[in-house]
N, CA and C atoms of all chains as a GROMACS GRO file, in nm:
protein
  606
    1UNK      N    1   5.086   6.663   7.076
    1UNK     CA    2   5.192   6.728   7.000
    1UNK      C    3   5.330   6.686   7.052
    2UNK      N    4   5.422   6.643   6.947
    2UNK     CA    5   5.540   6.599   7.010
    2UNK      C    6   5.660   6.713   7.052
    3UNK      N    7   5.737   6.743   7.090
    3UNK     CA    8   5.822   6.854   7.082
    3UNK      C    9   5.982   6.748   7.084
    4UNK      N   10   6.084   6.905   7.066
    4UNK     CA   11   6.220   6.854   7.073
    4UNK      C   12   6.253   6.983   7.200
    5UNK      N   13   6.185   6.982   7.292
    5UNK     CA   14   6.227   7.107   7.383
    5UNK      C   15   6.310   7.038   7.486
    6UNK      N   16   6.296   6.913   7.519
    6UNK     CA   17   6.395   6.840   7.616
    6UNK      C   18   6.536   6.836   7.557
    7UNK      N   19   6.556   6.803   7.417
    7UNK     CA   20   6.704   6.841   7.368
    7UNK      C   21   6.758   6.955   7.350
    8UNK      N   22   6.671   7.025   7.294
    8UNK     CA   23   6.720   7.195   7.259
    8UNK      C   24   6.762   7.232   7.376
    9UNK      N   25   6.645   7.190   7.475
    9UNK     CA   26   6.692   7.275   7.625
    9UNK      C   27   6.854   7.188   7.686
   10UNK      N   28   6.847   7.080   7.714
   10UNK     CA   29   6.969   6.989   7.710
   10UNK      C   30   7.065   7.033   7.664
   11UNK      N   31   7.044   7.102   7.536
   11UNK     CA   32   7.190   7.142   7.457
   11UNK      C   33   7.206   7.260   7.554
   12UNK      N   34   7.145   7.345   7.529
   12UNK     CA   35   7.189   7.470   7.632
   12UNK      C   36   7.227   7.507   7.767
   13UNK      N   37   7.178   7.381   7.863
   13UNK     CA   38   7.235   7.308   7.936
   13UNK      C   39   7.143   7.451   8.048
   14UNK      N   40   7.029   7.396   7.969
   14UNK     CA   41   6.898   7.513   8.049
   14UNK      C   42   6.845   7.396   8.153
   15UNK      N   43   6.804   7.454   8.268
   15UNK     CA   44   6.658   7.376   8.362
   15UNK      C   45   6.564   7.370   8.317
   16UNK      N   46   6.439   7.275   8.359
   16UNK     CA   47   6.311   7.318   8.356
   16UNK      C   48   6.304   7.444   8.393
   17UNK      N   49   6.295   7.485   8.517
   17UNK     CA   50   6.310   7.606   8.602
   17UNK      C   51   6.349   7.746   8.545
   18UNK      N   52   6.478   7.683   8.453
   18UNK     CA   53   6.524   7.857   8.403
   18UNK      C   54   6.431   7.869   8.266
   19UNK      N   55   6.379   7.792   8.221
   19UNK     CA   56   6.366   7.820   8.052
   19UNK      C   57   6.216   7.834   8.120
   20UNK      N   58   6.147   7.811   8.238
   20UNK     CA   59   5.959   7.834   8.273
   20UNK      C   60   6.041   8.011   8.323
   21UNK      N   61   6.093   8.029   8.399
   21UNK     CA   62   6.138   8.119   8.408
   21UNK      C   63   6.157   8.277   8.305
   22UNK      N   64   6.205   8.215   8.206
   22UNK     CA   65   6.225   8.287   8.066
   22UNK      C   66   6.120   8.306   7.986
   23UNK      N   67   6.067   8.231   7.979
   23UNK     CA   68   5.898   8.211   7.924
   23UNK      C   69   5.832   8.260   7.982
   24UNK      N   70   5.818   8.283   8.117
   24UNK     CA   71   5.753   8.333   8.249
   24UNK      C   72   5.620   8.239   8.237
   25UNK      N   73   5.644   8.143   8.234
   25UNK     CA   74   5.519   8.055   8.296
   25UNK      C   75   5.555   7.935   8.413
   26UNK      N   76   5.521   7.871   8.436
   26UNK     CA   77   5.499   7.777   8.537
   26UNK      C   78   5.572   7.615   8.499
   27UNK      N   79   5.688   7.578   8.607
   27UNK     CA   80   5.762   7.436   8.549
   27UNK      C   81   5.682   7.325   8.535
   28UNK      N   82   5.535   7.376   8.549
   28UNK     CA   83   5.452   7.262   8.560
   28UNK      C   84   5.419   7.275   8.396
   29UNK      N   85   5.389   7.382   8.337
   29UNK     CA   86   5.387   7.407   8.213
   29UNK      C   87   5.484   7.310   8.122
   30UNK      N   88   5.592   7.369   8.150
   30UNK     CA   89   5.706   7.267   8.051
   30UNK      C   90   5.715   7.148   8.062
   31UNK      N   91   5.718   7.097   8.230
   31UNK     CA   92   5.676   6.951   8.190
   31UNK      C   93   5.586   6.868   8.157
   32UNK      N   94   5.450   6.956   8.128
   32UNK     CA   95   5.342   6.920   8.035
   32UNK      C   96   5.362   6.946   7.866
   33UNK      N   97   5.470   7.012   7.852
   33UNK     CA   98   5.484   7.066   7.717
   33UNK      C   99   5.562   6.948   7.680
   34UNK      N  100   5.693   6.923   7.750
   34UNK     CA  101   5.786   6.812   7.717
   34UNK      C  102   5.728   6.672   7.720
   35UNK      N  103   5.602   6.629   7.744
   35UNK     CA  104   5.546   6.536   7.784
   35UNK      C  105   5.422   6.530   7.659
   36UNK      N  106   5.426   6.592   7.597
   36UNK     CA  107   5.306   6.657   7.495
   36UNK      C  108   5.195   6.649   7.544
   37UNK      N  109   5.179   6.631   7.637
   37UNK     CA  110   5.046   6.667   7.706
   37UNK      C  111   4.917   6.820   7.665
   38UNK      N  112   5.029   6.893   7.653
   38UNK     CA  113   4.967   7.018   7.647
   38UNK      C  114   4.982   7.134   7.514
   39UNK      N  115   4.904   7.148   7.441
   39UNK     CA  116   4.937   7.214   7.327
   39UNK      C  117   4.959   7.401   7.336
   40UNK      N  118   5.102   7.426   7.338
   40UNK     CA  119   5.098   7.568   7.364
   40UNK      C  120   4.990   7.668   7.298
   41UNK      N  121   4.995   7.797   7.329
   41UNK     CA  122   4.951   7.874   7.246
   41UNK      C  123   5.042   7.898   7.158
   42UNK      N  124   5.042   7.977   7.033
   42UNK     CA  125   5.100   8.020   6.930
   42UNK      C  126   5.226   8.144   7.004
   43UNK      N  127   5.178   8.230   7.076
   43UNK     CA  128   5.265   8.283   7.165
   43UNK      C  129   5.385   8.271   7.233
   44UNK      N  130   5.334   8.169   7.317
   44UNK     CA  131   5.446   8.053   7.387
   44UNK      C  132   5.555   8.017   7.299
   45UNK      N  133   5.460   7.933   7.194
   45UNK     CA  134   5.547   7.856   7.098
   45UNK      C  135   5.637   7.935   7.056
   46UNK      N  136   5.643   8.039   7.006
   46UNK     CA  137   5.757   8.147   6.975
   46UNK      C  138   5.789   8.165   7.054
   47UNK      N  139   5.744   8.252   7.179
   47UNK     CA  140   5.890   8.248   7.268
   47UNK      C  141   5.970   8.153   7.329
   48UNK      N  142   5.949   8.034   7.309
   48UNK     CA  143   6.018   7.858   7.321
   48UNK      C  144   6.112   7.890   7.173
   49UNK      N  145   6.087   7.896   7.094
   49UNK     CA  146   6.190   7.870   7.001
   49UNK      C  147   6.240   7.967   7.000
   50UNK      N  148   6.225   8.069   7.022
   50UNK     CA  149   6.372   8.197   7.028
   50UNK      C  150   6.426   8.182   7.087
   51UNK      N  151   6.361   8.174   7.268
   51UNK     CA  152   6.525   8.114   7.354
   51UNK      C  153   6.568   7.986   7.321
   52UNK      N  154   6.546   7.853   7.275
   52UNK     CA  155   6.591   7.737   7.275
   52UNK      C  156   6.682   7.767   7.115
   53UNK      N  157   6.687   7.864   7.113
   53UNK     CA  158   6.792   7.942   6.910
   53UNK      C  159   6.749   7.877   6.835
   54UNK      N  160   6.612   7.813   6.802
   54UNK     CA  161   6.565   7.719   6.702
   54UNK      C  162   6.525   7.822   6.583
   55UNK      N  163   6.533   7.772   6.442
   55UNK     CA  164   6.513   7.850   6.320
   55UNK      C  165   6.335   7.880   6.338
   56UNK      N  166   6.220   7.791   6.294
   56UNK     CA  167   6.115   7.800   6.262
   56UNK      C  168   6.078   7.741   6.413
   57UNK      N  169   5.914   7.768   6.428
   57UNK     CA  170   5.881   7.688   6.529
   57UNK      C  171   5.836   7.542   6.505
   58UNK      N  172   5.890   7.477   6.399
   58UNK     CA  173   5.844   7.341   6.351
   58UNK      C  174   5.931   7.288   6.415
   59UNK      N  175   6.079   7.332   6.401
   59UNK     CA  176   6.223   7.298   6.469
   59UNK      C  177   6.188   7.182   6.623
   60UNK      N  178   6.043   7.318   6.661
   60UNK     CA  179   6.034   7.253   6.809
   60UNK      C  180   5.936   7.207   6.825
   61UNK      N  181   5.816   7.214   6.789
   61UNK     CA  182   5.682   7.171   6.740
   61UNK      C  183   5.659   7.051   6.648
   62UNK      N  184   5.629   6.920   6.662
   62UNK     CA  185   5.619   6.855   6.566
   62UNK      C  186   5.480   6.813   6.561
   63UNK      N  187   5.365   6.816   6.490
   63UNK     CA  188   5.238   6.760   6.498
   63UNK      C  189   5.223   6.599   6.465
   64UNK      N  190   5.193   6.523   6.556
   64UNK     CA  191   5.205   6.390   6.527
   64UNK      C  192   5.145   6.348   6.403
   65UNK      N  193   5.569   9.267   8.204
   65UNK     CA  194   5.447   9.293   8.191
   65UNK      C  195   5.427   9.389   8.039
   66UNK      N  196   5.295   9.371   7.915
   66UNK     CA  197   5.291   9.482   7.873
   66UNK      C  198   5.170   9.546   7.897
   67UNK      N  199   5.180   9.700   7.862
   67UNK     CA  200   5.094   9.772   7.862
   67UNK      C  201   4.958   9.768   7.921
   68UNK      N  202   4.893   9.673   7.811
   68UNK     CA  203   4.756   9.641   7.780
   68UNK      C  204   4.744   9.547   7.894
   69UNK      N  205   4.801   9.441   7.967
   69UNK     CA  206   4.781   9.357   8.089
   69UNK      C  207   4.793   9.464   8.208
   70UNK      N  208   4.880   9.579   8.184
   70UNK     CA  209   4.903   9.624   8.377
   70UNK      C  210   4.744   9.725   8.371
   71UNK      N  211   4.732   9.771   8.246
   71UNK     CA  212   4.560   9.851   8.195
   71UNK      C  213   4.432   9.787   8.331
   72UNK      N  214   4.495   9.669   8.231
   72UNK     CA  215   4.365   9.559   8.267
   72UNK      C  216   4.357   9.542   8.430
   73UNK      N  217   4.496   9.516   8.477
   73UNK     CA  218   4.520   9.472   8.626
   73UNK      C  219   4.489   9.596   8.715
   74UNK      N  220   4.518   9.678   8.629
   74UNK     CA  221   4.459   9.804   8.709
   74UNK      C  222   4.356   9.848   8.727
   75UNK      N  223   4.240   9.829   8.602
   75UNK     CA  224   4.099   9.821   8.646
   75UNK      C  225   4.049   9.736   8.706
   76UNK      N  226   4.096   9.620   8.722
   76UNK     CA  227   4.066   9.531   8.810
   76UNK      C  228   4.065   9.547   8.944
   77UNK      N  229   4.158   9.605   8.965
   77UNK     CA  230   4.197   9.632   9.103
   77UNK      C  231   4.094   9.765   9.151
   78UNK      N  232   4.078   9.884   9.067
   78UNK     CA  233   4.024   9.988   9.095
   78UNK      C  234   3.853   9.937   9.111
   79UNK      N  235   3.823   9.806   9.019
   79UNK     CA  236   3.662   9.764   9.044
   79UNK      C  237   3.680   9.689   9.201
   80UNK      N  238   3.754   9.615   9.226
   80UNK     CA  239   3.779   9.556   9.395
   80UNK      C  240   3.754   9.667   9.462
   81UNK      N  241   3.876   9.749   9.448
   81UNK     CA  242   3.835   9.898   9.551
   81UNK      C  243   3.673   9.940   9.520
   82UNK      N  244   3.659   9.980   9.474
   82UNK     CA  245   3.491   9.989   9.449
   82UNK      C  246   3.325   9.868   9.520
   83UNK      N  247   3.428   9.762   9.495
   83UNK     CA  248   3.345   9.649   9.547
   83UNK      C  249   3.308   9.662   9.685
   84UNK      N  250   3.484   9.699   9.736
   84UNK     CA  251   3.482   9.654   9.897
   84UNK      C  252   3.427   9.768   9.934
   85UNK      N  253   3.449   9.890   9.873
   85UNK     CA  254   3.393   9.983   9.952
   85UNK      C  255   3.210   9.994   9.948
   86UNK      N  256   3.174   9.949   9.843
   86UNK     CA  257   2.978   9.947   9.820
   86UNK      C  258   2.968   9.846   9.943
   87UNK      N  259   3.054   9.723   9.985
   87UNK     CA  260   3.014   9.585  10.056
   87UNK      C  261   2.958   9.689  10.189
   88UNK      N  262   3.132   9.753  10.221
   88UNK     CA  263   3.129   9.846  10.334
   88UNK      C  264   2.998   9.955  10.350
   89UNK      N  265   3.043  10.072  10.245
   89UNK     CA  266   2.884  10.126  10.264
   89UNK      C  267   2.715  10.102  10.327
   90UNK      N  268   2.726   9.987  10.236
   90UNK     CA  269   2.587   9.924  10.267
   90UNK      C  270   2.581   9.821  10.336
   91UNK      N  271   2.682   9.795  10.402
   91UNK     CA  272   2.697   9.708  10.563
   91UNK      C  273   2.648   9.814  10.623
   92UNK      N  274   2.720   9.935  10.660
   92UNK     CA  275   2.673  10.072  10.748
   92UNK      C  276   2.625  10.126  10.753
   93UNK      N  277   2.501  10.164  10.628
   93UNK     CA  278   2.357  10.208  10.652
   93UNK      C  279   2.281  10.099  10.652
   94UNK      N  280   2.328   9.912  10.612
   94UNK     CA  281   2.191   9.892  10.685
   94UNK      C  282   2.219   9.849  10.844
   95UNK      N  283   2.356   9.895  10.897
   95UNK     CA  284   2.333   9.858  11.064
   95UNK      C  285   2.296   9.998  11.129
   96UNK      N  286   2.292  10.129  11.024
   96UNK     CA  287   2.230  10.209  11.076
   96UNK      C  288   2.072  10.231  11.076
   97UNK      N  289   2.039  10.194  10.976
   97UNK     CA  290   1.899  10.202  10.952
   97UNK      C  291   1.830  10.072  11.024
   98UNK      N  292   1.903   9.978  11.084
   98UNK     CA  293   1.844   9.870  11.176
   98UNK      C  294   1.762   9.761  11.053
   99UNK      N  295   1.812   9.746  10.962
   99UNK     CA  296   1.794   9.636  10.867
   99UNK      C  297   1.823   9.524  10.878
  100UNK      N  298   1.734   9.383  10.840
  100UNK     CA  299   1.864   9.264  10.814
  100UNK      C  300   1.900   9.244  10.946
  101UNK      N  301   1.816   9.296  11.072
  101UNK     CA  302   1.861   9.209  11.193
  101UNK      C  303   1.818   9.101  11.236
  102UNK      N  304   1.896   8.979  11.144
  102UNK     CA  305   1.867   8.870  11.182
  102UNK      C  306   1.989   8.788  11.189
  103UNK      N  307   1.974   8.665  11.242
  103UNK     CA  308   2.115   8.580  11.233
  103UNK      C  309   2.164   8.570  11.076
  104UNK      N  310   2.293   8.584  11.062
  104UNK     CA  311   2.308   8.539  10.910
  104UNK      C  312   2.429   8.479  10.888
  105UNK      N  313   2.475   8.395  10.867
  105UNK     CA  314   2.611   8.293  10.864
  105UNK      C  315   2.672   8.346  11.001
  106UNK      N  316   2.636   8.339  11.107
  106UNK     CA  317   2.685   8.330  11.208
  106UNK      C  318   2.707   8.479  11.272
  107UNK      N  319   2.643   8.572  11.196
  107UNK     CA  320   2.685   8.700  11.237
  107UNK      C  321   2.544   8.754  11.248
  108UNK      N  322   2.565   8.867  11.366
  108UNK     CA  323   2.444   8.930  11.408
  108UNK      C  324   2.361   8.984  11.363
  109UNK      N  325   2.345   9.067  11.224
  109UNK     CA  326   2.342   9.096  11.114
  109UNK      C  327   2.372   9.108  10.987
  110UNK      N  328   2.302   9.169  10.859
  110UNK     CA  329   2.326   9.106  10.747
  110UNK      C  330   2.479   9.244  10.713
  111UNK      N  331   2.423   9.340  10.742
  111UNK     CA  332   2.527   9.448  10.755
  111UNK      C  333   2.662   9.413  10.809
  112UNK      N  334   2.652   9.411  10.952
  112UNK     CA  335   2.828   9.342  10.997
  112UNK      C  336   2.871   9.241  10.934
  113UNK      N  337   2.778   9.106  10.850
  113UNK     CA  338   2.864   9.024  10.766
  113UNK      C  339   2.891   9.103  10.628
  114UNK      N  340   2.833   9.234  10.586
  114UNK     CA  341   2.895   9.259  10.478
  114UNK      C  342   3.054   9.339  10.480
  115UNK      N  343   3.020   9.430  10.617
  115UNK     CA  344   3.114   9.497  10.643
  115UNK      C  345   3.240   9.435  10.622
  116UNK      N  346   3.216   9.259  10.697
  116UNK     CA  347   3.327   9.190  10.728
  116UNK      C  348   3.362   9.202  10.618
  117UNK      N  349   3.297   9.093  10.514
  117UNK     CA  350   3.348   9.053  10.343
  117UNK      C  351   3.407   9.147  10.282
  118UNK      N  352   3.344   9.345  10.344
  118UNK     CA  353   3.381   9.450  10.230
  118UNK      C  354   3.544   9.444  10.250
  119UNK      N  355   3.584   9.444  10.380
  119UNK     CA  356   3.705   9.440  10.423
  119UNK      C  357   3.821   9.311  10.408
  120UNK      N  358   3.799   9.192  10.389
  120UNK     CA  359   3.796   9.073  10.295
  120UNK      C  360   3.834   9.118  10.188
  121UNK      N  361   3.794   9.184  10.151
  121UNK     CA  362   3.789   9.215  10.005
  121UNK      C  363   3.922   9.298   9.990
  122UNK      N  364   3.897   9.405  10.072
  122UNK     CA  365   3.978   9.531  10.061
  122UNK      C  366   4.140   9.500  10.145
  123UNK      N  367   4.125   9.398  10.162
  123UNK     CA  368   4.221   9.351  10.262
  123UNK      C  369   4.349   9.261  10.122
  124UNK      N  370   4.246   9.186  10.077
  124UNK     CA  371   4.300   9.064   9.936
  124UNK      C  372   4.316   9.145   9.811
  125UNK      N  373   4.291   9.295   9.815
  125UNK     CA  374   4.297   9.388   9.707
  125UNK      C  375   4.460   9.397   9.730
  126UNK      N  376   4.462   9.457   9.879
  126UNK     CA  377   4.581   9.552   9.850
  126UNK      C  378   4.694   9.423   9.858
  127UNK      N  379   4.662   9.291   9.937
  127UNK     CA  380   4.812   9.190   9.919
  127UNK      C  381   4.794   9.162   9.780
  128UNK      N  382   4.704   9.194   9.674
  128UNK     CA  383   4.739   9.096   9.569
  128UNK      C  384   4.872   9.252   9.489
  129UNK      N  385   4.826   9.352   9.512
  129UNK     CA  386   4.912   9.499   9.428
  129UNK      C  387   5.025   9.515   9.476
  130UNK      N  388   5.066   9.400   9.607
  130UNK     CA  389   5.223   9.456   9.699
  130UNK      C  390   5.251   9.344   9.638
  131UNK      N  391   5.202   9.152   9.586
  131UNK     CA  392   5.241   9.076   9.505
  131UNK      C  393   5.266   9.029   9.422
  132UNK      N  394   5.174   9.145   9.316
  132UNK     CA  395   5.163   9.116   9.194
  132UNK      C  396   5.294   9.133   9.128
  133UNK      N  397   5.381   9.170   9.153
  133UNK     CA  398   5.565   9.162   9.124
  133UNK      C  399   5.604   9.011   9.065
  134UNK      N  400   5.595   8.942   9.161
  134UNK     CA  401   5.582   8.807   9.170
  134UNK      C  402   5.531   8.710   9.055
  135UNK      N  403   5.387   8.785   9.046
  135UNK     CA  404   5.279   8.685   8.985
  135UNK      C  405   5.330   8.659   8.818
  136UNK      N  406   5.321   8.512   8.805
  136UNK     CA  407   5.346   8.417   8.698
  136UNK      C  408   5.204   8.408   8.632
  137UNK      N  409   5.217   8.454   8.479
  137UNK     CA  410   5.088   8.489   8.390
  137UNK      C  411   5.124   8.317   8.334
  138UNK      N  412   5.042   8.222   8.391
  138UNK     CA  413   5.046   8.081   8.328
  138UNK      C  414   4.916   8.022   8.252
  139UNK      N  415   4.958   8.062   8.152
  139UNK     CA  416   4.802   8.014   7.982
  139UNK      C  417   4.788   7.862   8.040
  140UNK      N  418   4.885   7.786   8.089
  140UNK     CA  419   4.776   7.612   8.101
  140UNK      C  420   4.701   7.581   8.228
  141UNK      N  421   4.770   7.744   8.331
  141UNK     CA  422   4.676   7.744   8.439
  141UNK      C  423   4.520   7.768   8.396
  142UNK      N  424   4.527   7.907   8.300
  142UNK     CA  425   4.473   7.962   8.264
  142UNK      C  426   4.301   7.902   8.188
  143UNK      N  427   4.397   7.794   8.109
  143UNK     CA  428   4.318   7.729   8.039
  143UNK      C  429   4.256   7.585   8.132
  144UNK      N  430   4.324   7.524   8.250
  144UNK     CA  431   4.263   7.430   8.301
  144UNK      C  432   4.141   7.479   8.385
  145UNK      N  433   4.168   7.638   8.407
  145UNK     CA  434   4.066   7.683   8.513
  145UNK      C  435   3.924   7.733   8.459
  146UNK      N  436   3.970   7.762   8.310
  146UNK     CA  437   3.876   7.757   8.226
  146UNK      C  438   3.788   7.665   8.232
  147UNK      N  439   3.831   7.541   8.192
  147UNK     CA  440   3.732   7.414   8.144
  147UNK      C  441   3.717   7.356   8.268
  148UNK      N  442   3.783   7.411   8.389
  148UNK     CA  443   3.731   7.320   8.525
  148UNK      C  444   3.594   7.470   8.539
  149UNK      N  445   3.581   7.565   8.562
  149UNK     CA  446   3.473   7.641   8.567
  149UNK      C  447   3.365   7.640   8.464
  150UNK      N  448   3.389   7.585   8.315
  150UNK     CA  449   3.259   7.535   8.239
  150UNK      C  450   3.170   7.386   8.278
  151UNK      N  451   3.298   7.353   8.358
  151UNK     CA  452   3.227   7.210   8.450
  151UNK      C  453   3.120   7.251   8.558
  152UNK      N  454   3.195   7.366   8.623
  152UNK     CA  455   3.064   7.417   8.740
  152UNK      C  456   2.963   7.505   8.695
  153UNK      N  457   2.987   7.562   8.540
  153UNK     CA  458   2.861   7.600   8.500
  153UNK      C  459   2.757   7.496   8.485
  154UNK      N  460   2.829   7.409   8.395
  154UNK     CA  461   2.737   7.286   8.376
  154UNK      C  462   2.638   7.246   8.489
  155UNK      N  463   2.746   7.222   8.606
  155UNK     CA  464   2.664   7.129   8.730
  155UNK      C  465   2.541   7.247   8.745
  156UNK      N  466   2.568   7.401   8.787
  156UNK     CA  467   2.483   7.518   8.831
  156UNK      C  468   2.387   7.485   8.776
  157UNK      N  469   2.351   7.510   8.626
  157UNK     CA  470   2.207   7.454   8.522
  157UNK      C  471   2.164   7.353   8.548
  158UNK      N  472   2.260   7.254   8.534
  158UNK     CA  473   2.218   7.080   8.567
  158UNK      C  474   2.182   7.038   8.660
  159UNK      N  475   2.230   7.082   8.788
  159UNK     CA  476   2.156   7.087   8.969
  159UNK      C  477   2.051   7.124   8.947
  160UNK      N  478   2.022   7.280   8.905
  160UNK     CA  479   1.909   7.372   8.874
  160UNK      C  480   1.808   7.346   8.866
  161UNK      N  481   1.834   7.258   8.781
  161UNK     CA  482   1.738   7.216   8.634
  161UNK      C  483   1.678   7.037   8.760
  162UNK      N  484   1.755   6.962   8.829
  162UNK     CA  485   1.729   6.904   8.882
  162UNK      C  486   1.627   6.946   9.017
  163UNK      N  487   1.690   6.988   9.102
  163UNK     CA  488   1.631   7.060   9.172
  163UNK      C  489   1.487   7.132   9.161
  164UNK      N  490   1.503   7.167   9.091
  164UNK     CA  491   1.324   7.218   9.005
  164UNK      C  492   1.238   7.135   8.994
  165UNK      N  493   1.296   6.986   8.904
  165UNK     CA  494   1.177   6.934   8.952
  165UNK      C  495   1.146   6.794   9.081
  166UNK      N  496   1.280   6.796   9.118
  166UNK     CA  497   1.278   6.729   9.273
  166UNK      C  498   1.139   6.831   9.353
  167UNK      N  499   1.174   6.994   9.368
  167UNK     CA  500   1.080   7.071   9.426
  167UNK      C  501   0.927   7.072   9.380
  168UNK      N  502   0.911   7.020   9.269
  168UNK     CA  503   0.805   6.995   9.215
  168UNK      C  504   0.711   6.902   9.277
  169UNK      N  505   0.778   6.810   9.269
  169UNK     CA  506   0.721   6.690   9.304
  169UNK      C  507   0.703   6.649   9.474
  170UNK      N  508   0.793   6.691   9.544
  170UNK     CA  509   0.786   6.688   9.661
  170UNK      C  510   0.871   6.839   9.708
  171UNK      N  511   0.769   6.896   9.740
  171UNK     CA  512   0.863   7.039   9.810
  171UNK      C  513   0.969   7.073   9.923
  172UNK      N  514   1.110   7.125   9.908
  172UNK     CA  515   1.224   7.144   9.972
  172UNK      C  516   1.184   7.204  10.059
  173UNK      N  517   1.186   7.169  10.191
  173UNK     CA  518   1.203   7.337  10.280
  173UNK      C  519   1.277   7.347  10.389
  174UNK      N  520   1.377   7.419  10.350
  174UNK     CA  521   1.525   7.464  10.372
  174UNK      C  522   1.569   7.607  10.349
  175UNK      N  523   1.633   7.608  10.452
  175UNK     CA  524   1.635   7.790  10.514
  175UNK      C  525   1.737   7.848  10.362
  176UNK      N  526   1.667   7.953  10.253
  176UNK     CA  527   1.784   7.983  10.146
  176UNK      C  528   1.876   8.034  10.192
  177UNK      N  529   1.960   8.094  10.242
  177UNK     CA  530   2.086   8.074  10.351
  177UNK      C  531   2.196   7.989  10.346
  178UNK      N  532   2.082   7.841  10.396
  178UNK     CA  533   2.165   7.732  10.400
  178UNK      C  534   2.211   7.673  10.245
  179UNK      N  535   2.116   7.667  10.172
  179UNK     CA  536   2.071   7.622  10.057
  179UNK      C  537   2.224   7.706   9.966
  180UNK      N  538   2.233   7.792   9.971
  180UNK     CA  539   2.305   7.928   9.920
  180UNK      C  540   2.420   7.852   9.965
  181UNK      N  541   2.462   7.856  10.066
  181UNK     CA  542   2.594   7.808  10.137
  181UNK      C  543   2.611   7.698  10.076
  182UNK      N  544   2.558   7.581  10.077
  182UNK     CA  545   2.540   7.434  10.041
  182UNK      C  546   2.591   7.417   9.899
  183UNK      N  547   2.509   7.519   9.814
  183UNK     CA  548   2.556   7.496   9.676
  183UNK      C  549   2.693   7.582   9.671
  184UNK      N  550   2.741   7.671   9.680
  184UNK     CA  551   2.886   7.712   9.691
  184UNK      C  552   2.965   7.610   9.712
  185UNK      N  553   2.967   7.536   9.833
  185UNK     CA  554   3.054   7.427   9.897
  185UNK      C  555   3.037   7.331   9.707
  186UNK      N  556   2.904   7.283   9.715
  186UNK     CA  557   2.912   7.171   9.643
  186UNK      C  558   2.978   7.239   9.477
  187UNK      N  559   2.952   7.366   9.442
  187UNK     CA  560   2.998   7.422   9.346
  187UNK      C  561   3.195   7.449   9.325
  188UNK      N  562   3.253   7.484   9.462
  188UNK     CA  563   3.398   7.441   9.487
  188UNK      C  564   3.430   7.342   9.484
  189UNK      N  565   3.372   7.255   9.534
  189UNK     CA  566   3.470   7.079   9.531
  189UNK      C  567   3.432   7.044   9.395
  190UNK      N  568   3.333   7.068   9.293
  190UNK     CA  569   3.333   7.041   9.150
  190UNK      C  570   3.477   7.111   9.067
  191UNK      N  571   3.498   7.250   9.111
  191UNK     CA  572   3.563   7.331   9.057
  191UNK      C  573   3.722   7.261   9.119
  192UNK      N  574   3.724   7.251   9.208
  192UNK     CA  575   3.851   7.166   9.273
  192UNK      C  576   3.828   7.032   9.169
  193UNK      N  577   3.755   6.928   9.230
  193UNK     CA  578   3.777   6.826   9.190
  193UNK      C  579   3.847   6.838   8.983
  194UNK      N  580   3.733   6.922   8.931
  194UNK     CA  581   3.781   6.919   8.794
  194UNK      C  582   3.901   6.974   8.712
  195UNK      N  583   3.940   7.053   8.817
  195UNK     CA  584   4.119   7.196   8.821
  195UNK      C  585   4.174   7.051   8.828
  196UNK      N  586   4.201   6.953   8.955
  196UNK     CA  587   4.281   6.854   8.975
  196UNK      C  588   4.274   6.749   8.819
  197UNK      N  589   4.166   6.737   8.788
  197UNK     CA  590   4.186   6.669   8.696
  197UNK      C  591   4.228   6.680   8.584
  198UNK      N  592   4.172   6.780   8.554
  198UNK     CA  593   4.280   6.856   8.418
  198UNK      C  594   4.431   6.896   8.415
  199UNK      N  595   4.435   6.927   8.539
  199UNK     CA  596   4.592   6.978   8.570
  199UNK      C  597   4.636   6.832   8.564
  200UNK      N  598   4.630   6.744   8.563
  200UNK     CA  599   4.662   6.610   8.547
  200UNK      C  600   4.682   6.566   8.436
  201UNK      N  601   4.578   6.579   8.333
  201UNK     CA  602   4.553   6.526   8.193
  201UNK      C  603   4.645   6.647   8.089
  202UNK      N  604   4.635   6.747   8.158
  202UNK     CA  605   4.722   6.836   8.079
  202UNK      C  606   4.849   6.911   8.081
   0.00000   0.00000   0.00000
């Protein structure tokens, strides 16, 4: 799964660290997420796009 | 945290308390009743090694409820530890199932003790080896 969480987060001028933080999971998480390595849960995925202010979670989610 | 997780963490914790204390119990009637006096992983009886573990137990109960503040709820931990523990189910049946008829054919004889111990060890470094690998791939 591809994402846009490295820019969204970029724009906000978030860390790995603060946005695993906010999410309350693990920076090992996000940089498996940013890496598409790892397909969130449906859970996650919403709370990734509310803090990153994205409209839908497609915004941040792209299915290859 | 919501609700329904601190529920859960809390029966969890209240079945540990329960655990360590049955380990304990029945460490101390069987070193009273003179049971199980034999060598057993290095301890004089089967009782004082339970006692030990009950307390092990009751010991890793209460640091995990003064840490749990701390603790990070991580779903890809969650999920690698998953599919690294359907790996050591696998091996458990699949050894099993080997083992059975290795014993068949030419019979094992090896103290169950050791045997017990042996497969744990070999059952962790599967569970290690396969956590590492997934945590890798995923």
């Amino acid at each position: 799964m591809k994402t846009n969480i490295t820019q969204l987060r970029k724009k906000l001028n978030l860390t790995q660290e603060q946005l695993a933080n906010k999410v309350n999971v693990t920076r090992q998480t996000i940089i498996s997420l940013e890496q598409g390595k790892y397909n969130p849960s449906l859970e996650l995925a919403y709370k990734i796009t509310k803090i990153l202010n994205a409209e839908k979670i497609e915004d941040v989610f792209l299915i290859k | 945290m919501t609700i329904s997780k601190k529920i859960i963490t809390t029966k969890k914790s209240i079945a540990k308390f329960i655990f360590a204390g049955i380990l304990i119990i029945s460490g101390i009637l069987l070193n009273y009743f003179n049971l199980g006096k034999v060598e057993f992983f290095s301890y004089n009886s089967v009782g004082s090694y339970l006692i030990f573990c009950g307390f092990i137990v009751l010991i890793t109960s209460i640091m995990i409820i003064f840490t749990k503040k701390n603790k990070i709820y991580d779903e890809r931990n969650e999920k690698i530890s998953i599919r690294a523990m359907s790996w050591v189910w696998f091996f458990l049946f699949f050894g099993g199932f080997i083992i059975m008829i290795i014993d068949g054919i030419s019979p094992i004889n090896i103290r169950i003790s050791e045997f017990i111990s042996y497969s744990i060890c070999a059952l962790l470094l599967i569970y290690s080896v396969f956590y590492y690998i997934y945590s890798k791939r995923m």
